[in-house]
Every structure is written in C-alpha cells, then in structure tokens.
N, C-alpha and C positions, 0 to 999 in steps of 0.2 A: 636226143633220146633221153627219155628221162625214168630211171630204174623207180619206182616204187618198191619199196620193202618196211621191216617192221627189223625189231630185236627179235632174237629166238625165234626168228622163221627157219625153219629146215629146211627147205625148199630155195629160201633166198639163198642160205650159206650154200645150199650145192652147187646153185645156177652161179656165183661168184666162183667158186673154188673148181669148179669142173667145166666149166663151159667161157665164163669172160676173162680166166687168165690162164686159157687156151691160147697157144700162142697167135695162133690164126683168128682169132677171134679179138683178141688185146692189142695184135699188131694193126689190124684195120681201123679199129672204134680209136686208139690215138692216135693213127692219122687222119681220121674223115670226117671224128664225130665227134660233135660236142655234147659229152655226158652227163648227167646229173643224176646225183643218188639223192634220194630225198627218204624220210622216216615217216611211212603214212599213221603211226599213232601219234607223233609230235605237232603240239599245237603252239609249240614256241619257234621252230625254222621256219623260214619264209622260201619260198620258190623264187630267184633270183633275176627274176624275169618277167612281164606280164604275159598272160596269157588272154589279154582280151578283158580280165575282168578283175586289172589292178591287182596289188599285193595278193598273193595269197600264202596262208600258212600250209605246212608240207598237209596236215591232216587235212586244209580244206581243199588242197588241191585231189585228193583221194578221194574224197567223196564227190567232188564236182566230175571226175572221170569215171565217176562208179567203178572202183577201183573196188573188185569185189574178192580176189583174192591174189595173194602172191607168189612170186614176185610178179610185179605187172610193170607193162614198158609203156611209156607214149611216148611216141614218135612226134613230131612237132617238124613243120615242113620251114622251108627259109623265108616265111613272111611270120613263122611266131605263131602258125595254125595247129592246132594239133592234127592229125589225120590219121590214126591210127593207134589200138588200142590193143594189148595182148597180155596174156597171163598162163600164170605158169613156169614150172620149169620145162626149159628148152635146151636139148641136147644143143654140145658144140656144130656139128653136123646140119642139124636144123637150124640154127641160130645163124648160120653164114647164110646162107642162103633167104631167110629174110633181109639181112643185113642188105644184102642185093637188091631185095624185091625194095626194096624204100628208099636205099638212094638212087636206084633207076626209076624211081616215080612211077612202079609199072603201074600201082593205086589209081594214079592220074589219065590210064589207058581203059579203065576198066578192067583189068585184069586182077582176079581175086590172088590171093595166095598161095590156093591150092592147083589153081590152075596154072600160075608161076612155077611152081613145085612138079607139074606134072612134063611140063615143055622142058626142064631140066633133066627129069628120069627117063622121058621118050631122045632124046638129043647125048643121052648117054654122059653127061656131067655128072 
C-alpha cells in the first residue's frame, strides 16, 4: 500500500493521527502490509520499487496514478501491479474494512467495494 500525501495536508494529518495509528488499523498494516509513504509534491524521492515503468520520482509516481487529491492510497497486488486506487480521508471503521476487501482479493471476484461493504452490514459485521 502506498500512502500518497503532501506537507500541510489536513486531511493526510487526520487520516495518519486518527485513523492509521488506530490501533486496529496500525496493528494489521505492521503485520500484513508493506507500507510506503511517499510526498506527491517531491520531485527529488524516488518510489523504491518499479512499478512497471522503471524509477520513478514520488511526484511522478502521483501524477502517473492521477493522484488527484489527498491523501490517496494505491494498493499494489504481489506481482508489483497496482490495482487499486482511493482517496480521501477514511474513517478507522472504513478503513478496516477495505483493508479486508484487498487482501481477500475480493477485486479479483468482481466484487466492488461497496458491495463488499454491503454483505458485511447485511451479515451483521
């Protein structure tokens, strides 16, 4: 999972300070999940990985994901694909619950997220 954000985003600081060091939320992502915070206006950090299309710098990996506002997450599957794009702050509450939807690959079922979301709220989770 890879966090986009910027400096002086309100929105990043909240989703960091209220939602990913939740404890529910901080105790899954260090165990499951290989995290990456990147600074979508820095054109000097490099993304530490390819994505397909060699080096990139943290800005150009931003605008290659149309990375239109923050914070915004891409998901990246275990061949190094990315497959999944979101933005926004996301309550803790919300935020588990995709956490779910993407390492169950429900993506890879067809199953969107809100229909994820709904089979949880009918199933009384």
């Amino acid at each position: 999972m890879i966090m986009c954000t910027r400096d002086s985003c309100g929105r990043c600081d909240r989703m960091e300070k209220e939602t990913l060091s939740n404890p529910a939320i901080s105790d899954r992502l260090n165990e499951k999940w290989v995290c990456i915070r990147v600074n979508a206006n820095n054109r000097n950090g490099y993304v530490p990985f390819s994505v397909g299309m060699g080096l990139m710098s943290y800005r150009a990996f931003a605008v290659y994901f149309r990375v239109d506002s923050l914070p915004a997450f891409v998901f990246i599957d275990r061949e190094g694909k990315p497959v999944q794009r979101v933005s926004g702050y996301w309550s803790a509450d919300m935020f588990g619950p995709l956490l779910d939807y993407m390492q169950g690959e429900m993506y890879m079922r067809n199953i969107t997220f809100e229909e994820y979301r709904r089979s949880l709220s009918s199933s009384g989770r």
